[in-house]
VOGU-3710 file (C-alpha; in Angstrom, 3 decimals, decimal comma):
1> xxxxxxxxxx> 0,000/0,000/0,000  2,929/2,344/0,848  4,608/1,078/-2,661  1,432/2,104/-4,503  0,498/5,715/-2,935  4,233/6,757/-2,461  2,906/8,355/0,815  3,809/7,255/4,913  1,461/5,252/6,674  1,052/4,909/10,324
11> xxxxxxxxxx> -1,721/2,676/11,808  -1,883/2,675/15,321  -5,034/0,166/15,681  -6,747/-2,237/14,053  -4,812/-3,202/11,215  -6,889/-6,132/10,163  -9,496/-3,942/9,432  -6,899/-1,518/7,488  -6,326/-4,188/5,394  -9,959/-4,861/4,395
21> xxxxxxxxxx> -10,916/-1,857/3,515  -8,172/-1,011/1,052  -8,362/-4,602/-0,234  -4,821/-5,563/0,914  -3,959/-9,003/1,632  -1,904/-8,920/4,738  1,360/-10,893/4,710  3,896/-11,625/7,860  2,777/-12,224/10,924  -0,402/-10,595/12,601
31> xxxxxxxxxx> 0,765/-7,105/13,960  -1,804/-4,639/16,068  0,459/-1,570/15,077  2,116/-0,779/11,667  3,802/2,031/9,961  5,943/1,858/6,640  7,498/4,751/4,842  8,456/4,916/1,149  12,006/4,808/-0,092  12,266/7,891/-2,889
41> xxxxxxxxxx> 14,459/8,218/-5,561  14,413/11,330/-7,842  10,588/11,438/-6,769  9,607/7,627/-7,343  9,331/4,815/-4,898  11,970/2,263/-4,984  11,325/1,068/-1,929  9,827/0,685/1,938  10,939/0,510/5,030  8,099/-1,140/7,457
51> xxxxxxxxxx> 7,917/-1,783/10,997  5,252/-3,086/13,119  4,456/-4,511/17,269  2,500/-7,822/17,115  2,233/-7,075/21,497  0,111/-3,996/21,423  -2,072/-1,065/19,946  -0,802/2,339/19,825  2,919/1,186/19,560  4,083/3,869/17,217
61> xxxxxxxxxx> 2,798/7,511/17,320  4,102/10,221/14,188  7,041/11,161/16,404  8,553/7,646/15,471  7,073/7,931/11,917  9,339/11,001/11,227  12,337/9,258/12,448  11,126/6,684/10,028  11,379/8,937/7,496  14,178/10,668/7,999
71> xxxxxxxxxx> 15,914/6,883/7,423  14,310/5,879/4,545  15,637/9,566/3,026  18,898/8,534/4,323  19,161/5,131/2,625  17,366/6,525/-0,240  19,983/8,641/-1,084  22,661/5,497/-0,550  20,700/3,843/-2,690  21,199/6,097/-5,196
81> xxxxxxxxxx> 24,795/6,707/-4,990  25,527/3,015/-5,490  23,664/3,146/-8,392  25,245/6,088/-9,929  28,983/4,608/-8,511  27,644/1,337/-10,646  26,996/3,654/-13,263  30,133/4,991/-13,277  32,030/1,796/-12,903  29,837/0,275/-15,859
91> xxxxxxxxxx> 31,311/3,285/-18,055  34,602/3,203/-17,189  34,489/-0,487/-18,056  33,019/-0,262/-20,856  35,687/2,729/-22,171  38,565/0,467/-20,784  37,638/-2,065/-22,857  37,077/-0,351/-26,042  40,627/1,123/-25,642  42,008/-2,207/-25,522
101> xxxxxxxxxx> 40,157/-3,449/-28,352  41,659/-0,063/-30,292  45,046/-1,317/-28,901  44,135/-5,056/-30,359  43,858/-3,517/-33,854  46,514/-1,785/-34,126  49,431/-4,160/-32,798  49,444/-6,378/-35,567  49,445/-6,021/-39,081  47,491/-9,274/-39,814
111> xxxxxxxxxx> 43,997/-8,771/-40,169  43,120/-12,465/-40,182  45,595/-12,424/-36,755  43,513/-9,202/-35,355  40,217/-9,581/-36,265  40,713/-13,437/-34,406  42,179/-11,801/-31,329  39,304/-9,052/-31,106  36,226/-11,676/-31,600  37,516/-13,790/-28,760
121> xxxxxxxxxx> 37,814/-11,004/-26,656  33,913/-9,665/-27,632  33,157/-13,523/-26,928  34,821/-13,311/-23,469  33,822/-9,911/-22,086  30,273/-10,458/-23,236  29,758/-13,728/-22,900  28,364/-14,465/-26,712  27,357/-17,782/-27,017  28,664/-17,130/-30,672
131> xxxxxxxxxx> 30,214/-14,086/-32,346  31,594/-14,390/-36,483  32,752/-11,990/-38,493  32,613/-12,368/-42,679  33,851/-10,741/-45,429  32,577/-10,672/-49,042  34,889/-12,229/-51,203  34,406/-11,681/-54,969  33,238/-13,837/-57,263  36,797/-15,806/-58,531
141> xxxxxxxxxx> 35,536/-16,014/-62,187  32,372/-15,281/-64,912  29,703/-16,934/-63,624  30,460/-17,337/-60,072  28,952/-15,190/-57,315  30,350/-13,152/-54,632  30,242/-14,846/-51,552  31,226/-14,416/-47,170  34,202/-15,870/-46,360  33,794/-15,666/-42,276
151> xxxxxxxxxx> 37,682/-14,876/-41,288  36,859/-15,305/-37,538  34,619/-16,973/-34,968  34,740/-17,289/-31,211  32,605/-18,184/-28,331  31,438/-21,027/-26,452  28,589/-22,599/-29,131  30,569/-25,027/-31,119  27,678/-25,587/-33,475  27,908/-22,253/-34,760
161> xxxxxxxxxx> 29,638/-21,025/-38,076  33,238/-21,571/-38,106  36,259/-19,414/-39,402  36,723/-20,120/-43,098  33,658/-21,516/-44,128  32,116/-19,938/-46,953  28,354/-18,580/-47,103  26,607/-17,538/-50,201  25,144/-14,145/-50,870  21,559/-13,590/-49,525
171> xxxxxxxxxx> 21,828/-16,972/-47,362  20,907/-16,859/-43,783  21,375/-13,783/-41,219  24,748/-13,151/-42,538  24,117/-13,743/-46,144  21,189/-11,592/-46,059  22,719/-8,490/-44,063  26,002/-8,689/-46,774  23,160/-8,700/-49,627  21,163/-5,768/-48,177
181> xxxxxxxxxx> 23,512/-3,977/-46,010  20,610/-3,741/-43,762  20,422/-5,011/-39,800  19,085/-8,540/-39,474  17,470/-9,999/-36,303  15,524/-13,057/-35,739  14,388/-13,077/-31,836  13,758/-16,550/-30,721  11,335/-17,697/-28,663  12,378/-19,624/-25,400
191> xxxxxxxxxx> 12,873/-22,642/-25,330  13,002/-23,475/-29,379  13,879/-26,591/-30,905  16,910/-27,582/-32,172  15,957/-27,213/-35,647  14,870/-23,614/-35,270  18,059/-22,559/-33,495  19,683/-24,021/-36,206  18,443/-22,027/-38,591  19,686/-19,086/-37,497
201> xxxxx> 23,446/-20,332/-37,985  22,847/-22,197/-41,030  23,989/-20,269/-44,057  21,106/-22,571/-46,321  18,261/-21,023/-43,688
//
């Protein structure tokens, strides 16, 4: 109830009947006094804190409500630090790691060697189940047709497309982005079949 209004409650009596009236279920143990304060963060509720005396009526008056309040303002405001230090570690992660993927691609003059190098780290910091990256390779003579040659591959799926295999223009997720230059995505419901999965790494899907 203090979650939904965003306002503090105090009930000094007959709780049961609080409960009935508003339509709340009551969990916990049966209490005769309660009080509960809302937790707010840049003006939402993110939390409560909740106290109650299952001995006797009249246990908490709005002297110990404010004091209440003052707490849940205090830890509010934690709260919210953490969340911006998390923020702030999250960035400084992420920025860390893009400036050693920069470093990756320039210490080596083997793009083969790099591109390798930078896929398993993607696969590793992310935790891809697969990650491949493809090149189109012209078509070798009249007639023939341009095709991907995938140059690297990493991550933990060993089912999925593998470094030097070839994949036709237009032919699966891959085949189809190098034909239209255009993002492809194919969100898969949870818990598909084999066969379905499988399509999404075949280059014939």
């Amino acid at each position: 109830h203090v979650l939904a209004t965003g306002q503090p409650l105090l009930i000094s009596r007959d709780l049961t009947g609080f409960l009935r009236e508003h339509g709340r279920a009551r969990s916990g143990s049966p209490a005769k006094t309660g009080m509960g304060v809302p937790m707010l963060v840049k003006g939402e509720a993110c939390g409560v804190i909740a106290v109650q005396s299952n001995e006797r009526e009249d246990a908490y008056d709005t002297e110990h409500l404010h004091v209440l309040e003052i707490l849940a303002g205090q830890a509010s405001v934690a709260l919210d630090n953490a969340r911006l230090f998390a923020e702030v570690q999250r960035d400084a992660g992420q920025k860390a790691f893009l400036n050693h993927i920069a470093r990756l691609t320039i210490s080596t003059l083997s793009p083969v060697e790099m591109l390798t190098t930078v896929v398993s780290e993607l696969a590793r910091a992310f935790h891809y189940d697969h990650i491949a990256v493809a090149l189109v390779t012209p078509a070798a003579a009249e007639g023939d047709h341009p095709e991907l040659d995938v140059i690297a591959a990493a991550g933990a799926d060993r089912a999925g497309i593998s470094a030097r295999e070839r994949i036709p223009l237009g032919a699966g997720l891959l085949g189809r982005a190098a034909e239209t230059g255009d993002l492809q995505t194919l969100d898969l419901p949870a818990g598909a079949d084999s066969h379905l999965r499988q399509a999404v790494r075949c280059p014939q899907a």
